[in-house]
N, C-alpha and C positions, 0 to 999 in steps of 0.2 A: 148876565147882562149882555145881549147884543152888542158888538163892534158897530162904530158908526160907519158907513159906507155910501157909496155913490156906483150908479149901474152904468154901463152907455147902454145906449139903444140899440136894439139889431132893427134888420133889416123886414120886411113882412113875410114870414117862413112859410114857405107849402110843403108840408113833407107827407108822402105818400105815392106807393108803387104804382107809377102809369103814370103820374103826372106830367111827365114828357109831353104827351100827346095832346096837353092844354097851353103850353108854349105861345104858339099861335097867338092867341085869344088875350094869356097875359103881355104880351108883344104890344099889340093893337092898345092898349091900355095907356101906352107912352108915347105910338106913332107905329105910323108904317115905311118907315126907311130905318133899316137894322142894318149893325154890323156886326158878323157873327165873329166872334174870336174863339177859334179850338186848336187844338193838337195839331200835331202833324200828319195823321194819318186815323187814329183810332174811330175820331166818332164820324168824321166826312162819309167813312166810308162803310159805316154801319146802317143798317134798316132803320134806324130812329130817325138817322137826318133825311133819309129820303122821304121818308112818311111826313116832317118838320117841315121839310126844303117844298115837298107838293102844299101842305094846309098853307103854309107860305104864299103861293100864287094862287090857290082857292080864294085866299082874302086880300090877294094884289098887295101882299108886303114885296117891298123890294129891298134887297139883301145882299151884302160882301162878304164874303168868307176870308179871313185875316188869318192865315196859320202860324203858330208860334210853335219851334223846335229848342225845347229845353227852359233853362229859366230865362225870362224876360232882361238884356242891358239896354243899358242908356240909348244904344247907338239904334237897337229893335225898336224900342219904343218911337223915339223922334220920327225914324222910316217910316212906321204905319201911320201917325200924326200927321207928318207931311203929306202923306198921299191922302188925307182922308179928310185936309181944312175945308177944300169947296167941295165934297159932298152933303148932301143934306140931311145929315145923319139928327137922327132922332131918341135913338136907343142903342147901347151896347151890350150885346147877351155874352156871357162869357161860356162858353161847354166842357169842361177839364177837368185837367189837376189844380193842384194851387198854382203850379206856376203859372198855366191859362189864364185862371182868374185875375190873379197877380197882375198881370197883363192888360187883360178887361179893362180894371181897376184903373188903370194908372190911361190906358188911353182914355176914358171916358172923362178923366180927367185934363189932360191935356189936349184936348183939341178945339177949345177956345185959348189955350195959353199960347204966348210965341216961347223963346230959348226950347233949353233940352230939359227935360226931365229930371237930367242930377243937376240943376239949379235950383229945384227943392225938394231933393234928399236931403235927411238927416242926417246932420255929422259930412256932407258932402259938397251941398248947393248953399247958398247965402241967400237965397228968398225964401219964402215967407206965403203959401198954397192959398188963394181965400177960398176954396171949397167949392166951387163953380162947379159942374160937372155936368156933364148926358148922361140920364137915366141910365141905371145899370142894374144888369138881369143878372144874378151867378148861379150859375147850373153845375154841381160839381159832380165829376166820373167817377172820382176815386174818393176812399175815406181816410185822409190824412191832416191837411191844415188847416180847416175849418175857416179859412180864407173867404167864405162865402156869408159871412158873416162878423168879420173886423174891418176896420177903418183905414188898413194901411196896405201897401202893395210895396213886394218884396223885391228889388230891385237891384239885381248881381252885375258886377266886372271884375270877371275869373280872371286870377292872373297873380303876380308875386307882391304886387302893388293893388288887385283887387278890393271888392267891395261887395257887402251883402246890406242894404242901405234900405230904409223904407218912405215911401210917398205915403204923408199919413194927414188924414184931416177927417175930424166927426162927421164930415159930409161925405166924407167916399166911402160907407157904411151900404152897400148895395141897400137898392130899394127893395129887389126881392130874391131871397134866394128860396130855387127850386130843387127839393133835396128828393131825386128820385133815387130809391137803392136798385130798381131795374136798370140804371145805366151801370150800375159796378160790375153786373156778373160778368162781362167780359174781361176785367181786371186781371195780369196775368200773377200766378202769385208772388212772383218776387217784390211785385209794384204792390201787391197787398198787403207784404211782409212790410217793407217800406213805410208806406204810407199809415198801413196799422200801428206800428211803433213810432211813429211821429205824434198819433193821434192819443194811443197811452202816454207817451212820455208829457204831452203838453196838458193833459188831464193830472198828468201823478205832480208836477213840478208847479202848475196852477193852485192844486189841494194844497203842497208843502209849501209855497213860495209865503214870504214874511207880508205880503199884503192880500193874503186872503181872507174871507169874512165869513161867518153864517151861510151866506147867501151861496155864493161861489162855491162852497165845497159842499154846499146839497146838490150843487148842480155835478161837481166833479164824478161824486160819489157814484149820482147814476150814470155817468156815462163810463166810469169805471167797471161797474155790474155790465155793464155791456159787453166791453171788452173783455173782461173773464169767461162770460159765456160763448163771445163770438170770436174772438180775433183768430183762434188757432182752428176753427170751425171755418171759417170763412179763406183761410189759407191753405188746408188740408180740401176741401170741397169749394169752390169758386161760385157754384152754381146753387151752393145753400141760398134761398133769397133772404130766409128767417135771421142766420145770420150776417149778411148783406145789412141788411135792415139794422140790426142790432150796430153795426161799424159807422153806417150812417149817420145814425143816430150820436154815436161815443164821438164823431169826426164835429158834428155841428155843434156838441154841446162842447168840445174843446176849444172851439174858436172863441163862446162867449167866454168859457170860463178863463183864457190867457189871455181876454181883451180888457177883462177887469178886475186878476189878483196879479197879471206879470208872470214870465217865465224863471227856469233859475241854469246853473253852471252848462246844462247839455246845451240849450240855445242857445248857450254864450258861443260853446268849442263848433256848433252847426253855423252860425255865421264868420267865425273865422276861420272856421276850415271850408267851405265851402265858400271863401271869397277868391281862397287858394287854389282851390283845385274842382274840376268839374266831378264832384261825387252827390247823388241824389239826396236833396236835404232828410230826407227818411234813411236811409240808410245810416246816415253821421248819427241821425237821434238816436236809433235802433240800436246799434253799436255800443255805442257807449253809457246806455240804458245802466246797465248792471253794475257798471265799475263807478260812474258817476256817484249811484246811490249807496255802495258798500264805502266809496270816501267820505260821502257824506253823513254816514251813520257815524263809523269811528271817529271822524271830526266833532259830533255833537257830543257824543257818547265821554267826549272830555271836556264838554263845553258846561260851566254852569248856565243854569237857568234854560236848558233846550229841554225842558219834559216835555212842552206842550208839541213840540218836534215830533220827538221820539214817541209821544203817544199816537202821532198822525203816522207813521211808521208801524206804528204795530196793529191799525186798523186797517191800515192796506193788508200785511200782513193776513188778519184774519180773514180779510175779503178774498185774499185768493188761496187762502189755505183750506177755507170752510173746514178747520179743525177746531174743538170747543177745550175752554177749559184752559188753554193753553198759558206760559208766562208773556210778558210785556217782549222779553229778549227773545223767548222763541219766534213768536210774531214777527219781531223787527230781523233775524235774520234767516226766517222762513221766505220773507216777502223778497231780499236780495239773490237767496238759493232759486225761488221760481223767476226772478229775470235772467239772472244765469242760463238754468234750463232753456226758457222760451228763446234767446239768444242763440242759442243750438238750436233748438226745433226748427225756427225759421232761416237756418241754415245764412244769420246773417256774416257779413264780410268781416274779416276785420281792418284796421287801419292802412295798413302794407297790401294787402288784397286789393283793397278799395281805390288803392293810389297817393297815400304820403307817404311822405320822404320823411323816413325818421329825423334825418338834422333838420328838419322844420319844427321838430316838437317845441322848442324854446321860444320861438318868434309867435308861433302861433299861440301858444299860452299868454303871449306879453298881449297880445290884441285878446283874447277872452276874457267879457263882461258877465259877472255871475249876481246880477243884483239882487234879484228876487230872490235868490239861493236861501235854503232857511238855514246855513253857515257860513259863515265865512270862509274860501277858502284860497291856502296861500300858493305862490308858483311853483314851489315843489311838489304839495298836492294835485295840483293843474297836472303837472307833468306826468305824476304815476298814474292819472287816470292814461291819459295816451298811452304810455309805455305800457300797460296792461295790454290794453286791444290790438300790441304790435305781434303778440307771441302765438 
């Protein structure tokens, strides 16, 4: 018998290589006053926006370029809002990573509101969002948080008292995202590395998380098969387009599937550690990929009533083992041995590399939320996953 479930909506998806080059057109759709929000330097100053930036004044759109360095705070967001109340803006294309988007998002949102933006954060602001928004384009560079197609904008103040807070309302759902895997190749690999293990982990922890359905983990599934064929294909070779394609693809279907089964323990330690300290949210997930999931085996592994766990454990497993025949345990700690391995290959950082401070492990575990986790797990376990990634 089917789980009962409820879907959100995405957004209107174009996905296919060149679609860039119709930007324009879909522009024109919402108005001709744009404001572009991108990177700091990547796409400005690539062949795409110049070819973008001329179709632009072929069809007398007129357009501001907002650059955003790093993840989006409070203090970025209000700036660009401010300077952008009496323009006449019509549409906000977002061009990026997630934190770009991120960004988009939340301006697109804010520039009919007055206050700041952490006035309705989560857990942060005391208002209450009614969803108002300017049409929002998301065009994402990289394949990691699938931000181009969830509801909420991820909103950091790094610092010892920081915050990783989200602006979230069923209407800030972009109206369309533009998923070209022709803007990845440029990607350098470390940002691939990054971004690719945000994009695995948010697929593997959306399949395992205790609110997933039917539905959800056919989607997980295939964007899993992606990831196996592409991520170390597309990290090893940049300029593969096939597997480009393939990460694009595993990155958009991540966003549906953690917008509607919930993330679990890694997105916990990726929001409280990155409220702390300025380390790339791909990297925190990548990281702690392996140890996360070998705690959370041995934890189930004494838990009654976790088969139906442990048998989603051992279908990863066989997913990236492609060995036949095998047991239920070999699977389950086959699947732990290749995040290990991949963890090496993609020559991720560890903890101390990346920049904490080991006496931070304690405080940072008190602030890590594991809800979706399909175990429970307690602050001693929190602790040994960190203490793993420190050595």
């Amino acid at each position: 018998m089917v789980k009962p479930f409820q879907f959100s909506k995405v957004p209107r998806i174009m996905f296919r290589s060149g679609i860039i080059a119709e930007l324009h057109e879909i522009a024109m759709l919402y108005g001709r006053n744009v404001v572009m929000v991108t990177g700091e330097r990547s796409f400005v100053e690539s062949d795409y926006s110049k070819r973008l930036f001329n179709d632009f004044g072929t069809k007398n759109i007129s357009f501001k370029i907002v650059n955003i360095k790093g993840e989006p705070s409070p203090a970025i967001i209000d700036n660009v809002v401010d300077n952008l109340k009496k323009e006449p803006v019509e549409v906000v294309i977002a061009i990026g990573g997630g934190s770009v988007m991120d960004a988009g998002k939340a301006i697109s949102a804010m520039i009919h509101k007055s206050g700041s933006v952490a006035d309705y954060l989560e857990g942060v602001g005391n208002k209450d969002h009614p969803g108002t928004k300017i049409p929002f384009i998301a065009v994402p560079t990289t394949s990691g948080t699938g931000s181009e197609v969830t509801k909420n904008a991820v909103i950091s103040q790094i610092g010892k008292n920081g915050f990783k807070r989200s602006l979230r309302h069923d209407n800030f759902i972009p109206d369309v995202a533009i998923v070209d895997p022709v803007l990845t190749l440029n990607c350098p690999p470390h940002i691939t590395a990054a971004s690719g293990m945000d994009c695995f982990t948010q697929l593997t922890e959306a399949y395992l998380s205790d609110r997933s359905k039917e539905y959800t983990d056919a989607l997980a599934i295939e964007g899993l098969k992606a990831v196996k064929r592409s991520l170390k294909r597309s990290f090893t070779d940049g300029s593969d387009i096939e597997a480009r394609s393939d990460m694009s693809f595993a990155a958009l279907t991540s966003g549906i599937c953690l917008a509607n089964a919930g993330l679990g323990v890694i997105h916990g330690f990726a929001s409280s550690i990155g409220a702390r300290y300025d380390i790339p949210h791909g990297l925190i997930c990548g990281t702690l990929m392996a140890t996360s999931n070998e705690v959370n085996v041995r934890k189930l592994r004494k838990t009654p009533d976790a088969e139906a766990a442990l048998n989603k454990y051992a279908i990863l497993g066989n997913l990236f083992l492609e060995e036949n025949n095998k047991s239920r345990d070999y699977y389950i700690d086959g699947f732990i041995d290749y995040l290990h391995e991949l963890t090496s290959y993609m020559h991720l950082l560890g903890l101390k590399e990346a920049g904490v401070n080991k006496n931070d492990i304690e405080e940072i575990c008190n602030l890590t939320e594991s809800k979706n986790n399909p175990v429970k797990l307690g602050k001693e376990e929190l602790m040994e996953i960190l203490i793993k990634r420190f050595s």
